[in-house]
Backbone as JSON, one array per atom type, in Angstrom:
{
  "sequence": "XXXXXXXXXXXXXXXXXXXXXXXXXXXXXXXXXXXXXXXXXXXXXXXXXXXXXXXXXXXXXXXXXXXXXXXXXXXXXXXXXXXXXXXXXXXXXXXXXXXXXXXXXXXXXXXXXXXXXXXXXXXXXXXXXXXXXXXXXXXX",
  "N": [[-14.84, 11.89, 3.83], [-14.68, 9.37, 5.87], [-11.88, 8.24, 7.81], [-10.19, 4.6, 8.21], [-9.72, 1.78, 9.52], [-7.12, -1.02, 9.94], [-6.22, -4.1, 10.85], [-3.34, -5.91, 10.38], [-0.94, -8.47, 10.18], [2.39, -9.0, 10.5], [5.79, -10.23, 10.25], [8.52, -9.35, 11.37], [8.49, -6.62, 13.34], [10.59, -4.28, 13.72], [11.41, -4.35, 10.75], [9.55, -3.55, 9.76], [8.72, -1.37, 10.46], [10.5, 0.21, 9.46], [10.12, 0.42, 6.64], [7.03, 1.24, 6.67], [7.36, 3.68, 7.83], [10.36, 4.61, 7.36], [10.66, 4.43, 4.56], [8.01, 4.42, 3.11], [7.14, 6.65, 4.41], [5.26, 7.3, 6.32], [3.54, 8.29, 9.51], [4.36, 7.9, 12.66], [2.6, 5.7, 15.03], [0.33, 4.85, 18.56], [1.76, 2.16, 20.3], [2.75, -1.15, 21.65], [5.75, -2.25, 22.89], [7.24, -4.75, 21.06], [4.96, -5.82, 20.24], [3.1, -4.6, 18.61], [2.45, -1.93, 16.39], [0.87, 1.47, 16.04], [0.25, 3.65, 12.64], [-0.22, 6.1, 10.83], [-1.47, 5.92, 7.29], [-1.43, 8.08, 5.08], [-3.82, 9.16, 6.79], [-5.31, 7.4, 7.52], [-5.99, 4.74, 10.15], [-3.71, 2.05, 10.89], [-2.58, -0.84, 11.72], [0.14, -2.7, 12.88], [0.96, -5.84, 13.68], [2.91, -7.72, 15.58], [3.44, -11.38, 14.5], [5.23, -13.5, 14.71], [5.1, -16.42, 13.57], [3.47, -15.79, 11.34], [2.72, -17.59, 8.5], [4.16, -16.85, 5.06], [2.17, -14.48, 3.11], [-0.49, -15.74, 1.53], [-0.9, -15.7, -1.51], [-3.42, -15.06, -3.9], [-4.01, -14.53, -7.58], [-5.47, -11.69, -9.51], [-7.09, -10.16, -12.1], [-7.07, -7.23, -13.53], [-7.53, -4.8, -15.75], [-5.62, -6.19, -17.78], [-3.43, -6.87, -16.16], [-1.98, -8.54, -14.32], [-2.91, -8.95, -10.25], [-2.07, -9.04, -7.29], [-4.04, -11.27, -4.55], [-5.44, -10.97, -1.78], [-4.89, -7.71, -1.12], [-4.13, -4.04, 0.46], [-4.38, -0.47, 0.72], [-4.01, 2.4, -0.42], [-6.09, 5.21, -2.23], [-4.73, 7.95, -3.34], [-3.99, 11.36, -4.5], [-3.29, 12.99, -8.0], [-0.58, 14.03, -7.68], [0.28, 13.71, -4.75], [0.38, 10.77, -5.38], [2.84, 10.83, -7.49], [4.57, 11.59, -6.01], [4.93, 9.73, -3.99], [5.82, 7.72, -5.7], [8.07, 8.74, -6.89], [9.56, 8.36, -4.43], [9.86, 5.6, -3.76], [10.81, 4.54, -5.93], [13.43, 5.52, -6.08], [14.4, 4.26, -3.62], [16.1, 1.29, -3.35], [15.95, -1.3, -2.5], [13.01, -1.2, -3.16], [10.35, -3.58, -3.18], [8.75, -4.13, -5.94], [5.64, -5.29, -7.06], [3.92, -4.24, -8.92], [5.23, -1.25, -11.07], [4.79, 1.62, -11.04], [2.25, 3.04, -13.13], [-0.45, 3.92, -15.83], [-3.78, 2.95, -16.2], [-6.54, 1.49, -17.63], [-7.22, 4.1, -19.84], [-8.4, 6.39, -21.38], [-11.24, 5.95, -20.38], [-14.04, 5.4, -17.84], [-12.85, 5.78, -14.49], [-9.97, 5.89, -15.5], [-7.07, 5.79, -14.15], [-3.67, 6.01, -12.3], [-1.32, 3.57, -11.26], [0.1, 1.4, -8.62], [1.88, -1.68, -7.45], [3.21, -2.83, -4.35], [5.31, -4.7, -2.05], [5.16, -5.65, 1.48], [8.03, -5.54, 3.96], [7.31, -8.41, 4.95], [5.86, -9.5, 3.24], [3.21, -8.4, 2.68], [1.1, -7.18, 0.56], [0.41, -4.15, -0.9], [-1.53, -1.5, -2.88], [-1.32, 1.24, -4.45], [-3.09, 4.05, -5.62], [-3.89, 6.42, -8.02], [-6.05, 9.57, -8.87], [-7.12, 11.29, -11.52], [-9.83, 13.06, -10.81], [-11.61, 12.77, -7.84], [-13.93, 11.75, -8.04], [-13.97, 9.71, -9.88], [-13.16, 7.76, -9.03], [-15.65, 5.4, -8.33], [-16.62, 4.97, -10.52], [-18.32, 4.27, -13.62]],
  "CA": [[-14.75, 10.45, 4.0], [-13.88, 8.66, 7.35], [-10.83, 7.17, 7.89], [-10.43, 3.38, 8.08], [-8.56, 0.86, 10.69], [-6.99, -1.85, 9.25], [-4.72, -4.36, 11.62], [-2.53, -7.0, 9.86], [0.0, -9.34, 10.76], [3.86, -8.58, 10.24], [6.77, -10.88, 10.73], [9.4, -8.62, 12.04], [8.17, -5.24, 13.66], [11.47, -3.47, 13.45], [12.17, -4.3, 9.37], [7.9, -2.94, 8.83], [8.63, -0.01, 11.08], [11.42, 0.79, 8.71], [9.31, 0.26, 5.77], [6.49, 2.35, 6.82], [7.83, 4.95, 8.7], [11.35, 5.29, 6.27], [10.41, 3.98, 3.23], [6.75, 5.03, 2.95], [6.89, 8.11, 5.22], [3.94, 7.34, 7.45], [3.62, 8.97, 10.67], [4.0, 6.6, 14.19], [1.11, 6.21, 16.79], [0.76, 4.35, 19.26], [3.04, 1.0, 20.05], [3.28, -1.7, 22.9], [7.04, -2.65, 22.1], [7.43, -6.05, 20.84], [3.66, -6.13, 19.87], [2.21, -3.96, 17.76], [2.33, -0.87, 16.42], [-0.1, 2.16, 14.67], [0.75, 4.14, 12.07], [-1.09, 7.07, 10.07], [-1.01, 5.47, 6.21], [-2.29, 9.12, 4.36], [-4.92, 9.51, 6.84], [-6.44, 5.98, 7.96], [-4.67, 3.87, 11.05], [-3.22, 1.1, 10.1], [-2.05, -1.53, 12.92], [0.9, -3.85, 12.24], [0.73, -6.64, 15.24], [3.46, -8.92, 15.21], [3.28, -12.57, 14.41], [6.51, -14.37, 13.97], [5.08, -17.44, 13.03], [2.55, -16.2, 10.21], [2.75, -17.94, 6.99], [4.16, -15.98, 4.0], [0.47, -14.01, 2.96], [-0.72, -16.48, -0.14], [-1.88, -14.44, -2.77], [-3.8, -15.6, -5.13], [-4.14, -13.31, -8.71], [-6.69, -11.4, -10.24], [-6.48, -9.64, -13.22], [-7.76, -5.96, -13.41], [-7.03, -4.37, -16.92], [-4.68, -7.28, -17.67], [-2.39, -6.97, -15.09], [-2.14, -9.78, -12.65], [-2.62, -8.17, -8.96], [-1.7, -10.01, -5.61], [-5.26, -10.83, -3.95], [-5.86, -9.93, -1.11], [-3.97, -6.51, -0.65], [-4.43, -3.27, 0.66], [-3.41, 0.68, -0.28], [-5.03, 4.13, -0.52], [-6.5, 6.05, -3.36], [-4.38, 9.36, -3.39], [-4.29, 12.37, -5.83], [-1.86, 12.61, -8.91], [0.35, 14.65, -6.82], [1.14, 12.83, -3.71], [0.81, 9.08, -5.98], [3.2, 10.87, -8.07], [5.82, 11.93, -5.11], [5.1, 8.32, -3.12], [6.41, 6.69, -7.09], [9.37, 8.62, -7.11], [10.13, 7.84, -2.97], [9.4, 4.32, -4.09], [11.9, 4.59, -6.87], [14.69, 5.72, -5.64], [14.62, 3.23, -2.86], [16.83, 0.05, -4.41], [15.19, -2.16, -1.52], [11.41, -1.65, -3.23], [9.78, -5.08, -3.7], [7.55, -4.16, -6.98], [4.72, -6.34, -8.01], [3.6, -3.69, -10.61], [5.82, -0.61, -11.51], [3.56, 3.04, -11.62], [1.36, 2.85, -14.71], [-1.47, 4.52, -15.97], [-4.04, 1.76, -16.63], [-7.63, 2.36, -18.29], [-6.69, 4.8, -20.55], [-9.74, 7.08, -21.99], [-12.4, 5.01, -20.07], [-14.69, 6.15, -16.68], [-12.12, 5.08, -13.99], [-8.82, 5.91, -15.83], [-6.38, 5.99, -12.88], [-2.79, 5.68, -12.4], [-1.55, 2.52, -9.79], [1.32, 0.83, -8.38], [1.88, -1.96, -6.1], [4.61, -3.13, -3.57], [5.66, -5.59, -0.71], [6.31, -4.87, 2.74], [8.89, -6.75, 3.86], [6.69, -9.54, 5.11], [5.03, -9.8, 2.04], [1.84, -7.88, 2.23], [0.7, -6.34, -0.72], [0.01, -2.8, -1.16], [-1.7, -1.01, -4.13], [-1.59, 3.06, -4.16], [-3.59, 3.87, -7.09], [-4.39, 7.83, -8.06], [-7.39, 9.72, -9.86], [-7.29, 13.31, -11.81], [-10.63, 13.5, -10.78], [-11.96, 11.81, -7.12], [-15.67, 11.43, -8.48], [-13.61, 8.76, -11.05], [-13.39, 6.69, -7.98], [-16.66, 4.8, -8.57], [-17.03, 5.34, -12.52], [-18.8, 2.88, -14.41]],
  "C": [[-14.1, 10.17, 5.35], [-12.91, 7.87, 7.02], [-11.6, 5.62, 8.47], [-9.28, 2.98, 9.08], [-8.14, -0.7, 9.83], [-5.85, -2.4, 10.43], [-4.29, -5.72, 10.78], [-1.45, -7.62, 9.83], [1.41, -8.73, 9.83], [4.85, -9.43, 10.62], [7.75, -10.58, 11.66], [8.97, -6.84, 11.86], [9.31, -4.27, 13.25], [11.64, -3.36, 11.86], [10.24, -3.57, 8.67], [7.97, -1.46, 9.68], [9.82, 1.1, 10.02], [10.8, 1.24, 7.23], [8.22, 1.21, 5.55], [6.49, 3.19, 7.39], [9.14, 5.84, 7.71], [10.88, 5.37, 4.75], [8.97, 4.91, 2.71], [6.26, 6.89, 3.5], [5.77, 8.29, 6.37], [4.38, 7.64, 9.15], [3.63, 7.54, 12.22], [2.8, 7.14, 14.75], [1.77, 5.61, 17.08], [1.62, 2.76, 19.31], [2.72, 0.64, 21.37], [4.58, -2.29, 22.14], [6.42, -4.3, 22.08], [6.08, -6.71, 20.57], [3.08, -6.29, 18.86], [2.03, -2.62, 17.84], [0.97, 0.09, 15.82], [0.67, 3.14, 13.87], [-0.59, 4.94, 11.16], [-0.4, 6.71, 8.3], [-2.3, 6.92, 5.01], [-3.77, 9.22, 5.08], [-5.67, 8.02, 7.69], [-5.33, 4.89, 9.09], [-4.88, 2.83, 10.65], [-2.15, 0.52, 11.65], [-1.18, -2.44, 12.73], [1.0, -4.88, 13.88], [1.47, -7.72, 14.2], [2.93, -10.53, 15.1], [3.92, -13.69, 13.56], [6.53, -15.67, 13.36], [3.66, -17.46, 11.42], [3.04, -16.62, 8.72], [3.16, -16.9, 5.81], [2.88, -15.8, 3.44], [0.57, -14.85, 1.59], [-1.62, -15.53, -0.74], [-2.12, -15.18, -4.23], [-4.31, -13.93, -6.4], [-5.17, -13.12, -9.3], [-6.23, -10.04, -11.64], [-7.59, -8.37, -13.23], [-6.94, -5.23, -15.5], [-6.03, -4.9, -17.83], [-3.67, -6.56, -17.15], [-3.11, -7.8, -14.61], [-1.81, -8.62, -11.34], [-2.82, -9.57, -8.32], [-3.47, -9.63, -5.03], [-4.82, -11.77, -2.58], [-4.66, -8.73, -1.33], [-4.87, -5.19, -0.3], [-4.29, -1.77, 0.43], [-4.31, 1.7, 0.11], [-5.08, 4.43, -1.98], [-5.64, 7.63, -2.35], [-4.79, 10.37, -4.6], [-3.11, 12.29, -6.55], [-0.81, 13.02, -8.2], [1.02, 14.26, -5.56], [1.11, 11.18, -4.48], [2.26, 9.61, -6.43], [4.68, 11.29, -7.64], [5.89, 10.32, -4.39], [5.99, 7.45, -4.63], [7.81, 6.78, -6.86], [10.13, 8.2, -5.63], [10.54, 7.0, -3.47], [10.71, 3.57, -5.13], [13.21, 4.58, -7.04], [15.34, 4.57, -4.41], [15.22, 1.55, -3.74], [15.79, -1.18, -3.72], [13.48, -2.19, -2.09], [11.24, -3.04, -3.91], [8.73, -4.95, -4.67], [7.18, -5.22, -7.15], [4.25, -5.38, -9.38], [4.4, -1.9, -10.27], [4.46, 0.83, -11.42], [3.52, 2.73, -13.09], [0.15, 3.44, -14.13], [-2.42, 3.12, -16.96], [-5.76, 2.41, -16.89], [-8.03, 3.54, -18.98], [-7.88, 5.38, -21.25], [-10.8, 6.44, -21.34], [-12.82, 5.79, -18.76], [-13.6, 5.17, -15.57], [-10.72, 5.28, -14.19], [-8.0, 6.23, -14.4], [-4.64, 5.65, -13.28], [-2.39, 4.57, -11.09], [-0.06, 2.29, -9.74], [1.56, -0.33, -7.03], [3.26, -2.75, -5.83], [4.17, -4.2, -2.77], [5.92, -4.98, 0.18], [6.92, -5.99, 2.93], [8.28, -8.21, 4.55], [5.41, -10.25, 4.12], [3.89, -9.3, 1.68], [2.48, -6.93, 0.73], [0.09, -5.24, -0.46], [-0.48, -1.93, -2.56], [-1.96, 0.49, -3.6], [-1.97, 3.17, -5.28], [-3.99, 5.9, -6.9], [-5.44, 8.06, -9.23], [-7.01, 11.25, -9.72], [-8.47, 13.79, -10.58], [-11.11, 12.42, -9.09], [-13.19, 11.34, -7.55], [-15.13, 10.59, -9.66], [-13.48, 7.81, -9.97], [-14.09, 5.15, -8.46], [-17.43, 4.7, -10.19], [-17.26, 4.13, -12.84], [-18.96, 3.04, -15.8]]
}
């Protein structure tokens, strides 16, 4: 699979560089200071470009297995094994902004996965979701 580029607005660069760099663990790229940075998010760059005057992200809800999720958001599909080390990071951190807690959601069905999603500190939404199997990906 090819990686993916994704750039999305951030309030304060220094408190999302902390976020995904401490918090998350993601690797730095490149950076013009006081801009915009990149960052390696498991594989796919990921561009945070300041913009001190954007609007808290409105998220409207959608419901996936009943859970309410934050819509729009963004995330990776990992394997049980790194979802299951990013949970406990995630965990231990007092500062995480949960919208949904790790859970295992679809339970015996094509799709069964485990998920979890967060805030960065400017409010995006993040979902990391894992699969035993990657060919459960796309299960119908």
């Amino acid at each position: 699979m090819r990686p993916f580029h994704l750039a999305f607005p951030v309030r304060n660069l220094d408190a999302a560089k902390v976020f995904y760099f401490e918090v998350l663990g993601c690797k730095p790229g490149r950076e013009i200071a006081g801009h915009w940075f990149d960052f390696d998010l498991f594989g796919h760059q990921m561009s945070a470009h300041l913009q001190t005057d954007a609007p808290q992200p409105h998220q409207m809800l959608g419901e996936v297995a009943g859970d309410c999720v934050p819509i729009p958001h963004f995330g990776v599909v990992l394997d049980i094994e790194t979802f299951d080390k990013l949970a406990d990071r995630l965990a231990r951190n007092p500062d995480t902004d949960w919208i949904l807690r790790p859970k295992k959601r679809m339970r015996g069905e094509p799709g069964e996965q485990v998920t979890m999603f967060v805030r960065d500190p400017s409010g995006n939404a993040l979902e990391f979701k894992g699969f035993a199997e990657q060919a459960s990906l796309f299960a119908m």
